[in-house]
Each structure stands twice: as structure tokens, then as C-alpha cells.
N, C-alpha and C positions, 0 to 999 in steps of 0.2 A: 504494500500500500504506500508506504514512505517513496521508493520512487516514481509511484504514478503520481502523486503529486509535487514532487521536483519537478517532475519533466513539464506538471501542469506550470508551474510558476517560469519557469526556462521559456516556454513559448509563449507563456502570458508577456514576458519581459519584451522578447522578440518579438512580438506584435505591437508592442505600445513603445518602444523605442525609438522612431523616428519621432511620434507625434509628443513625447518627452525632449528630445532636441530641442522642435520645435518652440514648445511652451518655455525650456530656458531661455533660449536666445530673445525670445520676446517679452521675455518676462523681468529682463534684466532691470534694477533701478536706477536711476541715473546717480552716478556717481558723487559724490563730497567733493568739493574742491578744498584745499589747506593752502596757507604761505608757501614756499618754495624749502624755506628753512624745517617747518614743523613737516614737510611730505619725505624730508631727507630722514629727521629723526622716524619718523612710521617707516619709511623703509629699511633702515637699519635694525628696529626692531622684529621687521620681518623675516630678516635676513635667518631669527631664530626659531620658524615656524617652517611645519611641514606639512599640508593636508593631505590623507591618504584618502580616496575618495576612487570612485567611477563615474562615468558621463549618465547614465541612466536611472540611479540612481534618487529617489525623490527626496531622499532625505539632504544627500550632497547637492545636490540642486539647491535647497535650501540654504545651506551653507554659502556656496559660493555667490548666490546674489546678495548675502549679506556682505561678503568677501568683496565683489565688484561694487556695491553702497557705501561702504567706509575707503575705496582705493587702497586696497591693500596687498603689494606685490606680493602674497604669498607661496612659494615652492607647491606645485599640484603633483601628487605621485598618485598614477593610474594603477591601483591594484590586480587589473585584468589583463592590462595588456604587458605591464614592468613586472617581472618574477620576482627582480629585486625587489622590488617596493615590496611585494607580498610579503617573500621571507623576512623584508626588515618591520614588517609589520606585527607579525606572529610572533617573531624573535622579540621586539622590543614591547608591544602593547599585550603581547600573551596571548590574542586573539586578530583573526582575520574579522574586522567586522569595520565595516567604512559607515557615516564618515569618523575619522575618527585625526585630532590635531596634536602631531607633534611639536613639544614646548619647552626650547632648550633656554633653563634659566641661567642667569648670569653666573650663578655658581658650578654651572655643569650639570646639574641636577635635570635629568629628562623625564617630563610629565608629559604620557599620552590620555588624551581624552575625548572621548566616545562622548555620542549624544547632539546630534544637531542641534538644541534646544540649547546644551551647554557650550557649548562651542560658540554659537552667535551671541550668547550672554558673557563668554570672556571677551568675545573680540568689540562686543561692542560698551562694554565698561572699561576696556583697555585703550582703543582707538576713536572711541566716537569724539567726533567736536566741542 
């Protein structure tokens, strides 16, 4: 039974994938503008983020239009199509599960965290205006 319903969600996904594109690319907000000065420090602190994410995704979706609303050059690692990404994901957050943000603190210390929900609630108490 478990794989007739895999395979159920694998072709649910393949049917609804293009018209997920879709809705990102038009869905996107329009971006924050900042100073010249305060978009150098955001992207320097970006420099210490990594989102592990896939394009079809609804949850990542979610994410990254918060991601494109605050202008935030964050590093995107595609867990399906980079094997690296994958193993660094498993190896580092203990679980393959997108989307999920890598957060390397000043002291070296690596916080990964899972949860669309939390994720646009750090980035946007961290970067917003």
C-alpha cells in the first residue's frame, strides 16, 4: 500500500509542476529596496546562509518569495538535482526534509532549521526594514 501511494504523490507532483512554476514566478513580491551601505551589510550576512530547498516545492516557494521581498542574496542548494546538497543535508541537519536554512553563526556554530513558517520568521526579524 505505502508504494501505491508514493507513486500516487510522484505523479500528483509531476502533474502540478509546471503550473507551481508558474504561480512562483508570478507570485513573486516586489522587492525592499535599502541604502547601498545597509544592502552590502545584508549581503555579507548572507554570505552565512544556505537554503536547501527544491523548485516544486510549496512550502520552498514560500520561502523564497519571502527570500526575493526582503532582497536577500541567499546561496539556493537544489536537493534533487545536487547529490551534494542532499548528502550535506542529511549529514548536517540529520534529515533530508526541504525547506530547510542553513545558519553559520559568527562563532562557527551551524544551526539548521526546518519549517517554512520559521524560517521567514528568522529572516524577517533579522533583515526586514
Amino acid at each position: 500500500m505505502r508504494p501505491v501511494i508514493r507513486l500516487f504523490f510522484i505523479v500528483l507532483r509531476r502533474v502540478l509542476m509546471p503550473f507551481m512554476l508558474i504561480y512562483a514566478a508570478l507570485s513573486k513580491p516586489k522587492a525592499i529596496k535599502r541604502d547601498a551601505a545597509k544592502q552590502a551589510e545584508v549581503d555579507a550576512a548572507c554570505r552565512q546562509l544556505t537554503l536547501y530547498q527544491f523548485n516544486t516545492c510549496p512550502f520552498c516557494i514560500k520561502v523564497k518569495k519571502e527570500v526575493h521581498r526582503l532582497a536577500l542574496p541567499i546561496d539556493m542548494a537544489n536537493v534533487r538535482r545536487d547529490p551534494n546538497a542532499r548528502q550535506a543535508l542529511e549529514a548536517g541537519g540529520g534529515k533530508v526534509k526541504v525547506p530547510c536554512l542553513r545558519i553559520t553563526h559568527a562563532d562557527g556554530e551551524v544551526e539548521w532549521m526546518y519549517e517554512s513558517s520559521d524560517i521567514n520568521r528568522y529572516l524577517h526579524q533579522r533583515f526586514a526594514a
